[in-house]
N, C-alpha and C positions, 0 to 999 in steps of 0.2 A: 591921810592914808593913800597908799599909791596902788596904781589899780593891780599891780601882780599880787598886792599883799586882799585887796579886797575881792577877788578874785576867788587866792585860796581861803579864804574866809568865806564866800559863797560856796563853794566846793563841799568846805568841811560842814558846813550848816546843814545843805541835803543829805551830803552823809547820816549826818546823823539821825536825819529826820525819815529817812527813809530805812535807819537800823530802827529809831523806834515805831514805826507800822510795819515794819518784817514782825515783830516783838508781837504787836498785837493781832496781826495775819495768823502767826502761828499760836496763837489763841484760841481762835477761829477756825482754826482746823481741825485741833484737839478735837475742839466741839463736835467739829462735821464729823470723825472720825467716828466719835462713840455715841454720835446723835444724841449726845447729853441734850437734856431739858433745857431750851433756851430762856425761858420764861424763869429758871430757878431766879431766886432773890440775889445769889452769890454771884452766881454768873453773871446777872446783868448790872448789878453795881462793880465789879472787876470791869467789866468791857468798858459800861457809861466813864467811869472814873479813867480809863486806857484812854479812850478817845475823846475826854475835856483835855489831857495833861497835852495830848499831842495837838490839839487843835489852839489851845494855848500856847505854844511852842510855835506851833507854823505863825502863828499872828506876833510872836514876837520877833521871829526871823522875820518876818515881812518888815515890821517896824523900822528895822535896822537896814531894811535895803538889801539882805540877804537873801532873799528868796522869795520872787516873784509869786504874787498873790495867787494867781490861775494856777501853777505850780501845786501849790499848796493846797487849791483845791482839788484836783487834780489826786493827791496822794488818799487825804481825806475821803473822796467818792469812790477810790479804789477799793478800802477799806469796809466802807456803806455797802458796796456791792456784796461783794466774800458774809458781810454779816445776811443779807438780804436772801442769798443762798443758803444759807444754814437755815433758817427761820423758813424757807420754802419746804426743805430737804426732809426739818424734824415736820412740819404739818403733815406733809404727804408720808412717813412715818405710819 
């Protein structure tokens, strides 16, 4: 593989990884908006199940050399934060 084509193969990888935590961001917002119950049962198996599929993803991009580990962490604690704020937001509620 030649590095222009691994390259855009790195490129399209974050893309995509960073279309699906916009996906789950704007989840998260929902939430924050209507201060829905973060503790409901649906909610937090929707979010838990969002955030194994992308965390699975980012370690498979990592696998392949596609996107740097810290990166990955990195999008991941972006996401931890935003949840961290809603579950502040709904206690003080």
């Amino acid at each position: 593989m030649d590095t222009i084509s691994q390259s855009s193969y790195q490129e399209k990888a974050l893309e995509l990884l960073i279309g699906d935590a916009d996906k789950i961001a704007k989840l998260i917002r929902v939430q924050m908006e209507h201060l829905t119950m973060p503790q409901c049962p649906l909610y937090e198996e929707v979010l838990d199940t969002q955030m194994f599929g992308l965390s699975r993803e980012i370690d498979f991009a990592v696998k392949l050399g596609l996107l740097e580990r810290e990166k990955g962490k990195e999008i991941l604690d972006s996401l931890e934060k935003e949840l961290s704020v809603l579950h502040e937001a709904f206690t003080e509620k």
